[in-house]
C-alpha positions in Angstrom: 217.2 -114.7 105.4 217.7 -112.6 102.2 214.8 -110.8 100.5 214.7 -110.2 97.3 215.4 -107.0 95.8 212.3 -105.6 93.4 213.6 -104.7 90.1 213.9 -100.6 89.6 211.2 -100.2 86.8 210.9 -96.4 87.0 212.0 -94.4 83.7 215.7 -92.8 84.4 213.9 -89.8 82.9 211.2 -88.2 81.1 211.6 -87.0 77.7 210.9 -83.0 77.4 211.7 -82.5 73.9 209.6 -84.1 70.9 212.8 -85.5 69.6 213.4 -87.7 72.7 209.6 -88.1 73.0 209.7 -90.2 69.5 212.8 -92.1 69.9 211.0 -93.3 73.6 207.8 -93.9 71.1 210.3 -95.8 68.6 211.7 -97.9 71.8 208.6 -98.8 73.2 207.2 -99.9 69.4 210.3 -101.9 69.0 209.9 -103.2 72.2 206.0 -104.6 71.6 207.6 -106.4 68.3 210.0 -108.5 70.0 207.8 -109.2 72.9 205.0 -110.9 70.4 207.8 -112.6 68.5 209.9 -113.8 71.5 208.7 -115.1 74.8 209.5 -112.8 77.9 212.5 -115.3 78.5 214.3 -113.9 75.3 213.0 -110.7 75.9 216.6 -108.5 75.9 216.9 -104.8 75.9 220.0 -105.7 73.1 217.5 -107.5 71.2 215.2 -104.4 71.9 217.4 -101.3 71.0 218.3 -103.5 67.5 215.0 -103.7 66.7 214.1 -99.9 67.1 217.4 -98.7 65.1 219.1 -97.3 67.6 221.9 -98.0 70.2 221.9 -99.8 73.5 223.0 -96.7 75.3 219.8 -94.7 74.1 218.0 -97.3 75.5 219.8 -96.9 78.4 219.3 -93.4 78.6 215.4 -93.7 79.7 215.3 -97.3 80.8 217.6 -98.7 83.3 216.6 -102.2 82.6 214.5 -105.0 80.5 211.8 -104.9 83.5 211.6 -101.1 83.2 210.7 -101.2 79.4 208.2 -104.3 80.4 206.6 -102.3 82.6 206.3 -99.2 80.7 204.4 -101.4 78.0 202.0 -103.1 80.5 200.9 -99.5 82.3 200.6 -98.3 78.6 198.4 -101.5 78.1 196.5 -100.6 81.2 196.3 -96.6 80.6 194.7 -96.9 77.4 192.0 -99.1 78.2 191.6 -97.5 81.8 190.9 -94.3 79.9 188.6 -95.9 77.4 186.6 -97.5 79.9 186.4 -94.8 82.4 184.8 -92.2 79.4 181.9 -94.8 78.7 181.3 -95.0 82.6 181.3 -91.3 83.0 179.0 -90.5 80.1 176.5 -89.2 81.9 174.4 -88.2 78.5 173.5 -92.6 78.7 171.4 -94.1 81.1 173.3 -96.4 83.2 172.1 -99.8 81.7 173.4 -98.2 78.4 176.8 -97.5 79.8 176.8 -100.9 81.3 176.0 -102.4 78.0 178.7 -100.4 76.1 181.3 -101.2 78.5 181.0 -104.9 78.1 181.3 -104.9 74.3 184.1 -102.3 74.6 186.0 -105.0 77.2 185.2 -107.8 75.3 186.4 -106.1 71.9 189.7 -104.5 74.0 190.4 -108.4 75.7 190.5 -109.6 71.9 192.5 -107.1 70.4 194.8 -106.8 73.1 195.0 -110.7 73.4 198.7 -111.6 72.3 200.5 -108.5 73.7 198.9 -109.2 76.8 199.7 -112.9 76.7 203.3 -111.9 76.2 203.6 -109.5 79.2 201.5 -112.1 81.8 204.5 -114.3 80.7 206.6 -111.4 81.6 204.5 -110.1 84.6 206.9 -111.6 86.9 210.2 -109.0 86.2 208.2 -106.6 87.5 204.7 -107.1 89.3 206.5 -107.0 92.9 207.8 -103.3 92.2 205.8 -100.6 94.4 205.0 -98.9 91.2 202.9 -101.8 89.4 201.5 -102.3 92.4 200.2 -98.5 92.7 199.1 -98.8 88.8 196.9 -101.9 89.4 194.9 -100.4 92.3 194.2 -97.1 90.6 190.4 -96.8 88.5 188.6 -98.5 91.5 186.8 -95.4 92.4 185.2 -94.7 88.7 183.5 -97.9 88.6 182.6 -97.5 92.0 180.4 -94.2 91.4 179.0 -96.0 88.3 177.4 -98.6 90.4 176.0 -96.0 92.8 174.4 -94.4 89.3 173.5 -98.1 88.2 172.0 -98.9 91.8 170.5 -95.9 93.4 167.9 -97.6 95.7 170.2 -100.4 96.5 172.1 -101.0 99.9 176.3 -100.1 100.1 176.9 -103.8 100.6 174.3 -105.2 97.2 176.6 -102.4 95.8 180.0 -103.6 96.5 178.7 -107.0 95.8 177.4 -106.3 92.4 181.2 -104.1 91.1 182.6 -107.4 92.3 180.6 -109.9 90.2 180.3 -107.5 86.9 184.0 -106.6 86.9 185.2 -110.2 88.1 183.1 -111.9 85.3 184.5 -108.9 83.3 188.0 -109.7 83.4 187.8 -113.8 83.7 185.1 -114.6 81.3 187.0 -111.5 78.7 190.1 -113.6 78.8 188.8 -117.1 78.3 186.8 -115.5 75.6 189.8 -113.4 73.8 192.2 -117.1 74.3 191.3 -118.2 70.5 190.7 -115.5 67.1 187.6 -114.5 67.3 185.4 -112.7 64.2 183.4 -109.4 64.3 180.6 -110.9 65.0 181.7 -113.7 67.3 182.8 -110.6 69.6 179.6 -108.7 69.3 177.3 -111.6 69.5 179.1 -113.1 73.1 179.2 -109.2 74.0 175.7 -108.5 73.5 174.6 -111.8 75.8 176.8 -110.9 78.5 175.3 -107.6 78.5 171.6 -109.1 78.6 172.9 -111.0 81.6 174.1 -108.4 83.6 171.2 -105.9 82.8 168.6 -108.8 83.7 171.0 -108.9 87.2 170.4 -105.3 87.7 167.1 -105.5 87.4 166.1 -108.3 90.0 168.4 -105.8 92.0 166.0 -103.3 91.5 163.1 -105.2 92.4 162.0 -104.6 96.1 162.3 -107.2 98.5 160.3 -106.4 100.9 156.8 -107.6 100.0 
């Protein structure tokens, strides 16, 4: 029986110098474009290194395939809001209900600004989601959100705990995507983001409440 081979999706190599640092920017920008205008199946690094300007061999130089580039856009995707997230989490200067509530209009905003490029790259998820290093990139920010629901429920046992991450960031993610599926307005986002906070806040607090009478 043959197995597969997982595409290689690691960068040949990393730019040191600001002027291969832009033209990487100007490939990865180009890249985005003809994602949201083509589907993943016409996705070509030819049609990728036309769009940015510059030749196929550049390309070339830092990414060793279509997958590769597809990647590169999906951990940028993930990095950015990993990073945005994890700052309201850690902000100790908020009560933990505040962070909570912050978080979900932040996700809910992200999930609908986000909406088409990540459309494009679930369609193109499967050139590279069986690579070791997407794999490593998904599992990473687990331990932020973990310590945040320690803050969130002090009193409560390790198991309400886990529990508790796993509704909030499950709902999170599915009801942020069914939400983000259609345009929404301003205040379409912040209205649905302000009930899904009072629903999760209300949550915590019957979590608080003793049960032991």
């Amino acid at each position: 029986m043959t197995h597969r081979r997982s595409a290689q999706i690691s960068s040949r190599k990393r730019p040191k110098q600001a002027r291969s640092t832009e033209l990487v920017s100007t490939i990865l920008e180009a890249a985005a474009q003809v994602l949201e205008k083509d589907d993943a199946k016409r996705f070509t690094t030819a049609r990728v290194a036309e769009k940015a300007g510059v030749s196929i061999g550049s390309v070339y130089q830092y990414f060793p395939n279509k997958a590769a580039i597809l990647f590169r856009l999906q951990s940028e995707e993930w990095r950015q809001t990993s990073d945005s997230l994890r700052a309201i989490l850690e902000d100790v200067q908020r009560s933990p209900l505040e962070r909570l509530r912050k978080l979900v209009h932040a996700f809910v905003r992200s999930e609908c600004d986000e909406a088409k490029m990540r459309d494009a790259l679930n369609h193109a998820a499967p050139l590279y989601r069986d690579a070791p290093e997407a794999q490593e990139t998904r599992v990473s920010g687990g331990h932020t959100m973990q310590i945040f629901i320690s803050e969130l429920l002090p009193t409560a046992s390790e198991t309400t705990r886990a529990s508790a991450g796993d509704l909030i960031t499950t709902t999170l993610s599915l009801v942020g995507k069914h939400f983000s599926e259609k345009p929404r307005t301003l205040s379409e986002i912040e209205a649905y983001s302000e009930a899904m906070a009072d629903m999760f806040c209300a949550y915590v607090d019957r979590l608080q409440v003793p049960q032991d009478r």
